[in-house]
N, CA, C and O atoms as a printed pandas DataFrame, in Angstrom:
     atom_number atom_name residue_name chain_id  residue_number  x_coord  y_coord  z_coord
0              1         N          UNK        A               1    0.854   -1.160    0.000
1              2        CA          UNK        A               1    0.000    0.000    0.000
2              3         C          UNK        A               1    0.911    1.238    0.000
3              4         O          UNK        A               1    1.643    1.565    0.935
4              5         N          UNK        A               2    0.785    1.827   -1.067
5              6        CA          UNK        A               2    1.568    3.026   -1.350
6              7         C          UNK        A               2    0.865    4.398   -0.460
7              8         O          UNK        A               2   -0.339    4.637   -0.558
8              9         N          UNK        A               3    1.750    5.206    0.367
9             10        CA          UNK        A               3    0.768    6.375    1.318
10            11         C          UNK        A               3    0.839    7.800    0.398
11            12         O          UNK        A               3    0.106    8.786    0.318
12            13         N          UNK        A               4    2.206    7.356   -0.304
13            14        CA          UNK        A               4    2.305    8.500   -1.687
14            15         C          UNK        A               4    3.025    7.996   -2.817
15            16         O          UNK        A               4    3.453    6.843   -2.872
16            17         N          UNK        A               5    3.148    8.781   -3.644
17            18        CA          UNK        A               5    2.840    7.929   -5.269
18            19         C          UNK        A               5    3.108    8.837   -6.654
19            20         O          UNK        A               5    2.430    9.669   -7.256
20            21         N          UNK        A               6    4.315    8.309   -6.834
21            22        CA          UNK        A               6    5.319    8.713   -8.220
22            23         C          UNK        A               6    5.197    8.052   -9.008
23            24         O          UNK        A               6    6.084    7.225   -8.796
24            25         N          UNK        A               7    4.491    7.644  -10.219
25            26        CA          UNK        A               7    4.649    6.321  -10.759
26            27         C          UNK        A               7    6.033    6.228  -11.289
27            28         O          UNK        A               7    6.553    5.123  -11.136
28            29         N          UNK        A               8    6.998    7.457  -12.085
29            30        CA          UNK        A               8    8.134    6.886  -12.672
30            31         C          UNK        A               8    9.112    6.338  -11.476
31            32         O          UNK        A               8    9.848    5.378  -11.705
32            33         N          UNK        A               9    9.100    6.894  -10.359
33            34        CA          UNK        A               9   10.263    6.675   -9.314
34            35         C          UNK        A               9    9.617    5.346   -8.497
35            36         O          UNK        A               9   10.427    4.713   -7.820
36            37         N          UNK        A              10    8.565    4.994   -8.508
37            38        CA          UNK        A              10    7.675    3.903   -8.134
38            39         C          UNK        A              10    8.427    2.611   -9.456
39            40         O          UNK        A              10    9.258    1.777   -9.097
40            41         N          UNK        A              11    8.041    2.685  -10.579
41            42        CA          UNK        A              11    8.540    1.459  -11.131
42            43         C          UNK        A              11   10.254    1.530  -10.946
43            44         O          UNK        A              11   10.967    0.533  -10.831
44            45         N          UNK        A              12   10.650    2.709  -10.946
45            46        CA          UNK        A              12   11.854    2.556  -11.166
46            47         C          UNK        A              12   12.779    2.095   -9.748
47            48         O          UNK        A              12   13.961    1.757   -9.821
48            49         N          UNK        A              13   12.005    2.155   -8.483
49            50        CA          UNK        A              13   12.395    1.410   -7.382
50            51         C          UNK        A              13   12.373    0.674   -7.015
51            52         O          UNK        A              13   13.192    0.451   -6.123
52            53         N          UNK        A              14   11.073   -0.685   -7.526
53            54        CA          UNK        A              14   11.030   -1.586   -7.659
54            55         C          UNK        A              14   11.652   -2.573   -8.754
55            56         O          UNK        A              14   11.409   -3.773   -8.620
56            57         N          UNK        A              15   12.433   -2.150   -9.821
57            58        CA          UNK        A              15   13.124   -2.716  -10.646
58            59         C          UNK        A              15   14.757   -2.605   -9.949
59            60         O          UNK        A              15   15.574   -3.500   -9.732
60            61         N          UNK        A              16   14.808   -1.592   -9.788
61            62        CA          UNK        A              16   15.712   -1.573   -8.757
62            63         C          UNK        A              16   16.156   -2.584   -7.579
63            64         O          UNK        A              16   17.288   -3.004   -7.339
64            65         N          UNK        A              17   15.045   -2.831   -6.967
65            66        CA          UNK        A              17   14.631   -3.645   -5.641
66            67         C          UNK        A              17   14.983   -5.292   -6.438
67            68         O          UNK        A              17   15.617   -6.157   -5.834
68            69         N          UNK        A              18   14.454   -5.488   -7.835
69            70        CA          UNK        A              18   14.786   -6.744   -8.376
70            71         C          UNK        A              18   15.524   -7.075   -8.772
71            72         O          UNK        A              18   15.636   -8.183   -9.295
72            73         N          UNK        A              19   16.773   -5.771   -8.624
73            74        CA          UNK        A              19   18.444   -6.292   -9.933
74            75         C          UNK        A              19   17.781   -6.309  -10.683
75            76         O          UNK        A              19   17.713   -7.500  -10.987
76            77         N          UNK        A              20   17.022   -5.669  -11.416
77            78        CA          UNK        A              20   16.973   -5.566  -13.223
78            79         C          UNK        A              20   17.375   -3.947  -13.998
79            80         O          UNK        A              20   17.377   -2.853  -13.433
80            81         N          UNK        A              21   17.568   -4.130  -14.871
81            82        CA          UNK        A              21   17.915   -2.966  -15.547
82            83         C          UNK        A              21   19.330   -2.836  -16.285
83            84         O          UNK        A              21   20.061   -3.827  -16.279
84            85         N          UNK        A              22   19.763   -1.630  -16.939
85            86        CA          UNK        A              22   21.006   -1.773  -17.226
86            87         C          UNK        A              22   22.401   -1.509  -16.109
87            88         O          UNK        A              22   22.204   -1.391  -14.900
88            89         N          UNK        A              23   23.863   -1.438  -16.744
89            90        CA          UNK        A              23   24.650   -1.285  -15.629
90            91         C          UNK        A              23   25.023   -2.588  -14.742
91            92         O          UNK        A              23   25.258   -3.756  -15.052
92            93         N          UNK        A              24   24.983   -1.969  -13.633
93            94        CA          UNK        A              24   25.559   -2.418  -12.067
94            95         C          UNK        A              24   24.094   -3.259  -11.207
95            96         O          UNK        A              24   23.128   -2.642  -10.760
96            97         N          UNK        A              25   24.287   -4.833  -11.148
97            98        CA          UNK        A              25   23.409   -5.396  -10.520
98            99         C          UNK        A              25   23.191   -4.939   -9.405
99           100         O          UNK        A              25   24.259   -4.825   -8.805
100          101         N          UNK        A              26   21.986   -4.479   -8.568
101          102        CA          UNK        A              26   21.958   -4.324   -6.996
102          103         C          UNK        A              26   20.993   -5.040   -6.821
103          104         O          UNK        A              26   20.067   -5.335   -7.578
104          105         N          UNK        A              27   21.374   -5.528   -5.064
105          106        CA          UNK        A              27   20.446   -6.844   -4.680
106          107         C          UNK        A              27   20.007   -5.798   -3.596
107          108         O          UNK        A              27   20.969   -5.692   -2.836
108          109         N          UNK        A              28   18.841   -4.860   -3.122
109          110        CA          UNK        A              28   18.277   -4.956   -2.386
110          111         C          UNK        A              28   18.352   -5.871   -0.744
111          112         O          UNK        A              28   17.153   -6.077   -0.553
112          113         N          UNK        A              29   18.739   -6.192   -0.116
113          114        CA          UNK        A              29   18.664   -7.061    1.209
114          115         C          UNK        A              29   17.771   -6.198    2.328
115          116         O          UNK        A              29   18.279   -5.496    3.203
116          117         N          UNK        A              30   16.342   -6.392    2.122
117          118        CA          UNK        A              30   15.219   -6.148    3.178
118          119         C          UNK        A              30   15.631   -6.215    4.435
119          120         O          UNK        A              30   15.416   -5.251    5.170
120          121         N          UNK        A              31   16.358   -7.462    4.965
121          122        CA          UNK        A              31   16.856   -7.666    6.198
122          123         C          UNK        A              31   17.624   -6.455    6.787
123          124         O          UNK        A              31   17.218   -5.631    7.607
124          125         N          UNK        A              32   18.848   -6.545    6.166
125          126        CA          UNK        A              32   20.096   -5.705    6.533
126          127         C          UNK        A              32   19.333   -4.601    6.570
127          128         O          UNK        A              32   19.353   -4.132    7.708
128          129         N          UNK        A              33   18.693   -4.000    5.858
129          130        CA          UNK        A              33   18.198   -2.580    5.747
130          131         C          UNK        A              33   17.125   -2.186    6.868
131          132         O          UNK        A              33   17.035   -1.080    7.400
132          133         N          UNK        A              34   16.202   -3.487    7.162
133          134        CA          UNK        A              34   15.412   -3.486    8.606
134          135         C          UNK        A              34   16.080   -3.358    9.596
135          136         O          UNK        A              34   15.793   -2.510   10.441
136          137         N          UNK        A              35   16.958   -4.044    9.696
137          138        CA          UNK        A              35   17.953   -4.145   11.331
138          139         C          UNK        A              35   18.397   -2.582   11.212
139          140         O          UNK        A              35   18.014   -1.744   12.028
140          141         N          UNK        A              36   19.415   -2.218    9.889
141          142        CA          UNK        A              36   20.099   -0.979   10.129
142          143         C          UNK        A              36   18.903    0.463   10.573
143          144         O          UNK        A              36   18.849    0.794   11.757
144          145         N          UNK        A              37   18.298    0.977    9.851
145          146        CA          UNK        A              37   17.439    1.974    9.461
146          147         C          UNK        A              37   15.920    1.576   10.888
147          148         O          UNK        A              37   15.247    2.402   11.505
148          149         N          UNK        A              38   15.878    0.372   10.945
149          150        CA          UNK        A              38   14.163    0.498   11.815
150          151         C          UNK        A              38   14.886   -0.835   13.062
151          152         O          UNK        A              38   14.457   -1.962   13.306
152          153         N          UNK        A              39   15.997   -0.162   13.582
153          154        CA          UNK        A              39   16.692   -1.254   14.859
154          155         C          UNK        A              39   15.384   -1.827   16.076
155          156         O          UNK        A              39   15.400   -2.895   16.687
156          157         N          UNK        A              40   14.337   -0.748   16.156
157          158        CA          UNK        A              40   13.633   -1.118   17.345
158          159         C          UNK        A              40   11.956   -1.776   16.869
159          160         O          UNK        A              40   10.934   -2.322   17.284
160          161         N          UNK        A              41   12.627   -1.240   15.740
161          162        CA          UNK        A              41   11.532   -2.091   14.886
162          163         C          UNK        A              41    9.500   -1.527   14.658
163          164         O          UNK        A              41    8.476   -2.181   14.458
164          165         N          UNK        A              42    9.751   -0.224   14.811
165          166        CA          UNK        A              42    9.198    0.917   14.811
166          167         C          UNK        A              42    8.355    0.748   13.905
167          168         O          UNK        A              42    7.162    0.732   14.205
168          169         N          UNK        A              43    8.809    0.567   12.453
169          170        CA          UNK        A              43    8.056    0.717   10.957
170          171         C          UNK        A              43    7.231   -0.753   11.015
171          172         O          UNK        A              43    6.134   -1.016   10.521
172          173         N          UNK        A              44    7.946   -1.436   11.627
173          174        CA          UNK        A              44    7.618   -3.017   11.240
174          175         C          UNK        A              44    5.889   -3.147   12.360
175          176         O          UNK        A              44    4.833   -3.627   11.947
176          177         N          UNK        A              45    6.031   -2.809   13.168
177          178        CA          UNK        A              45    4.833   -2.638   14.320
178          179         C          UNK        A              45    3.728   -1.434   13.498
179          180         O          UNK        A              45    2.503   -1.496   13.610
180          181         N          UNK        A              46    4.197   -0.751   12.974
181          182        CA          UNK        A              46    3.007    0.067   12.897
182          183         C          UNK        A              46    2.082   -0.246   11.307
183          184         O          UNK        A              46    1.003    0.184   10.899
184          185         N          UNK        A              47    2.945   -1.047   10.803
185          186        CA          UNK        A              47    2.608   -1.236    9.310
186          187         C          UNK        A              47    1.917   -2.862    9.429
187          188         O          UNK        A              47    0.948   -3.152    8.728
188          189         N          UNK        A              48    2.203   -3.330    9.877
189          190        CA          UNK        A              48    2.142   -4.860   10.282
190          191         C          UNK        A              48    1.643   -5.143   12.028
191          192         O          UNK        A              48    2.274   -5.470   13.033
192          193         N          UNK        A              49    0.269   -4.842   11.766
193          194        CA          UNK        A              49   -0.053   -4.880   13.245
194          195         C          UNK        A              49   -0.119   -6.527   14.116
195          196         O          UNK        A              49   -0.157   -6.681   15.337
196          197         N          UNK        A              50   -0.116   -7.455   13.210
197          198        CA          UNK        A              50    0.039   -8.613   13.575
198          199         C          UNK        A              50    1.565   -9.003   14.913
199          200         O          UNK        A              50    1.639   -9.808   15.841
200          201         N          UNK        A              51    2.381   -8.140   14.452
201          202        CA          UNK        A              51    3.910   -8.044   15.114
202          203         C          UNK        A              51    4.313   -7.065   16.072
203          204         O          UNK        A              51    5.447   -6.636   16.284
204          205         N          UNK        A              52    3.160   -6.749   16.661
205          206        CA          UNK        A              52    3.269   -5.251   17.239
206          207         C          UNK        A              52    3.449   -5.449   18.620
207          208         O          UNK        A              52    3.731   -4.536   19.397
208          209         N          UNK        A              53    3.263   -6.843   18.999
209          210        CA          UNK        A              53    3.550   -7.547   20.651
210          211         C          UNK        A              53    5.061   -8.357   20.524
211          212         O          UNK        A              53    5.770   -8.535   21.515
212          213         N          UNK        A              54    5.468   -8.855   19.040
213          214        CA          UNK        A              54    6.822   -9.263   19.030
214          215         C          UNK        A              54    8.264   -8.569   19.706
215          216         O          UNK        A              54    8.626   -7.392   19.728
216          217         N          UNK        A              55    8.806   -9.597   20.151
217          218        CA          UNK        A              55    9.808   -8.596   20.979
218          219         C          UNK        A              55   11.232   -8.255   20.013
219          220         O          UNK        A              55   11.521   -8.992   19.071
220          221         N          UNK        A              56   12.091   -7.016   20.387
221          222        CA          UNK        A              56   13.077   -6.195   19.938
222          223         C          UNK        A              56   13.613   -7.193   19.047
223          224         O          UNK        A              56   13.815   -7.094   17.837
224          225         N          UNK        A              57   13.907   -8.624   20.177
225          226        CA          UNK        A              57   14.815   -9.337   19.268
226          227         C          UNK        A              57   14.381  -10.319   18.249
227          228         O          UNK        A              57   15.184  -10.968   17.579
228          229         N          UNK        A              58   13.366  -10.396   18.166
229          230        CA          UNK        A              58   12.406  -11.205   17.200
230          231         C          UNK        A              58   12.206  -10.478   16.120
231          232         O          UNK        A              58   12.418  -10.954   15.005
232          233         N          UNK        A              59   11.726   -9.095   16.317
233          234        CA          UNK        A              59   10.324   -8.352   15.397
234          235         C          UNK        A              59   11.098   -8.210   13.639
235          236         O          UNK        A              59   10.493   -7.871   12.621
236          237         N          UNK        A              60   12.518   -8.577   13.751
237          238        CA          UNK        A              60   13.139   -8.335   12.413
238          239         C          UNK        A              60   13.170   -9.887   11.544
239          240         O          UNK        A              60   13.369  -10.005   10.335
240          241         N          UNK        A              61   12.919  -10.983   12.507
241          242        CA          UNK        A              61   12.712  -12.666   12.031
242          243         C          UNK        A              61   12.003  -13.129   12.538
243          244         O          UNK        A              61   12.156  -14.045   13.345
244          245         N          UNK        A              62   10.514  -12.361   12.032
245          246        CA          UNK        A              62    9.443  -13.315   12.999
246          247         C          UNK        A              62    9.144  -14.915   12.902
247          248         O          UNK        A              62    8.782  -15.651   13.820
248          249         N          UNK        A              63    9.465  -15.349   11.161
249          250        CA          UNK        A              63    9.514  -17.118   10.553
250          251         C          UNK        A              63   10.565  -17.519   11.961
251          252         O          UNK        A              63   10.325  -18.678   12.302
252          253         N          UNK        A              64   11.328  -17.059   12.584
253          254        CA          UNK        A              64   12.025  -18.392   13.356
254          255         C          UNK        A              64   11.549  -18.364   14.447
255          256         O          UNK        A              64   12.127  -19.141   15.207
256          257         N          UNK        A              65   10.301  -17.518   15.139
257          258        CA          UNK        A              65    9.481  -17.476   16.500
258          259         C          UNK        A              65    9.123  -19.124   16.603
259          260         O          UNK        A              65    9.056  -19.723   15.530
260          261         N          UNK        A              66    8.946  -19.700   17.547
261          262        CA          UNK        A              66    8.377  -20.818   17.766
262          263         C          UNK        A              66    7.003  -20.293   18.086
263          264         O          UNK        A              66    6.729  -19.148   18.445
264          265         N          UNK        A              67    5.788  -21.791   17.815
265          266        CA          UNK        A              67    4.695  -21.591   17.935
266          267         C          UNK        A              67    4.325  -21.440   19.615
267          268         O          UNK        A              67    3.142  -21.634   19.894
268          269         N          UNK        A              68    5.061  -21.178   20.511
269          270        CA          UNK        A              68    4.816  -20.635   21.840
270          271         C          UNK        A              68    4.828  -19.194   21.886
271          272         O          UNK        A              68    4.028  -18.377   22.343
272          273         N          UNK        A              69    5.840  -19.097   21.350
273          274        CA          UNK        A              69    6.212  -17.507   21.334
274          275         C          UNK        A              69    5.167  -16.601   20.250
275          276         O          UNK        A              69    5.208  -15.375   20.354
276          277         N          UNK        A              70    4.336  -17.156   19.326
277          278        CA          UNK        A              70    3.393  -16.386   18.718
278          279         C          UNK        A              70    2.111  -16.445   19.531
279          280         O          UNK        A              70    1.117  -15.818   19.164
C-alpha cells in the first residue's frame, strides 16, 4: 500500500529492488536494511499490526518465533 505515489520513481524502485535494468546489478537485502534503518523495529509494528507484541529481538525474524512464542 503506497501512502504517496510517483509512478516513474515507483517502477523505477522496484526494478531496482529486483536487480533488473542496465549497468551495475543491486540486490536490495530487506533484512540488513530493517535491522540498520528500523533497529527497534518501529516501521515493522506500525505497518504490520500482527507483530506489534513481538519482541526487539524477534520483530526483524518473525519465521524463526516458535509456535509458543506467537
Amino acid at each position: 500500500m503506497l501512502v504517496d505515489h510517483d509512478t516513474q520513481q515507483n517502477y523505477g524502485s522496484w526494478h531496482a529492488c529486483a536487480g533488473l535494468g542496465p549497468g551495475k546489478v543491486l540486490h536490495f537485502n530487506t533484512l540488513s536494511q530493517s535491522t540498520k534503518f528500523d533497529f527497534h523495529g518501529e516501521f515493522i509494528r506500525k505497518w504490520i499490526p500482527e507483530l506489534a507484541e513481538v519482541s526487539k529481538k524477534q520483530i526483524h525474524q518473525p519465521w524463526f518465533m516458535s509456535k509458543e512464542q506467537q
